[in-house]
N, C-alpha and C positions, 0 to 999 in steps of 0.2 A: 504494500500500500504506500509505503517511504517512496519507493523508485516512480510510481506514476502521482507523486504528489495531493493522493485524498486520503481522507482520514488524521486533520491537522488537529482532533480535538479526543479527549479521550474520552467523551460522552459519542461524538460518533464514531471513531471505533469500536466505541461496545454493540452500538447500534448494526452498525456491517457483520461484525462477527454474531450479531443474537439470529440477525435477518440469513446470513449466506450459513452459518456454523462454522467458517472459515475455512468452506471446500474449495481447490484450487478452482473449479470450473463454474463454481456459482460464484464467486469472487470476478472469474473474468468476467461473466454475464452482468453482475454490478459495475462493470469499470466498464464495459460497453454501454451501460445505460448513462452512467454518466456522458458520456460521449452522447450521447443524444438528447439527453433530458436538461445537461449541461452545471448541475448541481450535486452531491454526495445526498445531502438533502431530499431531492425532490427525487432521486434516485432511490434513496430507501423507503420513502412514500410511495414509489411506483412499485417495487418489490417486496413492499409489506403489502399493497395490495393486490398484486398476484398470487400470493400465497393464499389470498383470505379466496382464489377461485377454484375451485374444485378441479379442473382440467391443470390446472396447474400445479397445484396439490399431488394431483392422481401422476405428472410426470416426476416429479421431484420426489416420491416415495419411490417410484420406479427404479430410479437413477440411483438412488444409495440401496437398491437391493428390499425396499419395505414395502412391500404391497404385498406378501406373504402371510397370511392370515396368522398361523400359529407365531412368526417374527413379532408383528404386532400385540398379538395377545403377552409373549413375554414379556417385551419394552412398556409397554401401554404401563404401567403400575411406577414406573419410572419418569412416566412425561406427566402422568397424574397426581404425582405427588414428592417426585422429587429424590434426593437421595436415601436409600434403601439398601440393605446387607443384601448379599444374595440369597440367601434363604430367604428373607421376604418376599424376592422378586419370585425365585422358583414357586412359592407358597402362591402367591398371586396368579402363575402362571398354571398351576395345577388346577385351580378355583373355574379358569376359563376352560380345560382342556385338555393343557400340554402337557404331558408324562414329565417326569422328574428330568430321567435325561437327557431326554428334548429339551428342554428349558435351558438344564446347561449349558446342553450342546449350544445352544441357538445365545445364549446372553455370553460365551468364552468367545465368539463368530463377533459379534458384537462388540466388546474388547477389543478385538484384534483389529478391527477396522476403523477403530477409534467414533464406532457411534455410539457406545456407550465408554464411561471413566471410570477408574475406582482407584481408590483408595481403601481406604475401611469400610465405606460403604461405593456404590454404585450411582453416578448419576448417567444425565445425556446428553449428549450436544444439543446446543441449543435451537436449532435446526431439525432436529430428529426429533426432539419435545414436542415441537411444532407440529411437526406433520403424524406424527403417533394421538399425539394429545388432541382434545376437540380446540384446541385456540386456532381461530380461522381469521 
């Protein structure tokens, strides 16, 4: 964001990074908007309102691999409420469905591809909250 000059305040860089999650290709898609919307501003206002449309919604889960029913049911307890041990989420993820080792399997997949975090407990990128969670 340094090298193409947006992002000079750190109220909107949190904004780029809550809106893209800080994927390299939704990032470019933000610096291309810029380029035509002409503002970082008016840019995350056109990207926080893409998101709130279902077509667009429906590609951007596509894209990071989340349009997978049982995927969703793990993370969903995550975007709902935040950070959570793994037994919570597994626990959660059992409630909807998904077998214990499905659950793992599918939230260590998760980890790995950095759309979920952890430390002691487990959060989510905040782009993957978004599209798991109902915030539209």
């Amino acid at each position: 964001m340094q090298d193409v000059e947006i992002g000079d305040s750190a109220e909107t860089r949190r904004g780029i990074m809550k809106l893209t999650g800080g994927w390299p290709a939704f990032l470019m898609e933000f610096h291309e908007s810029i380029q035509d919307l002409g503002t970082a501003d008016e840019a995350l206002r056109s990207f926080d309102a893409e998101l709130a449309d279902g077509a667009r919604r429906a590609d951007c889960s596509r894209r990071l691999s989340l349009d997978d029913p049982a995927t969703r049911d793990v993370l969903r307890p995550l975007a709902d409420y935040g950070d959570l041990r793994r037994e919570e989420i597994v626990e959660a993820a059992g409630d909807s469905g998904v077998g214990r080792e499905d659950a793992e399997r599918r939230l260590t997949w998760a980890h790995r591809l950095g759309l979920a975090r952890s430390r002691l407990t487990r959060s989510l990128n905040p782009l993957v909250a978004r599209l798991i969670g109902g915030d539209a």
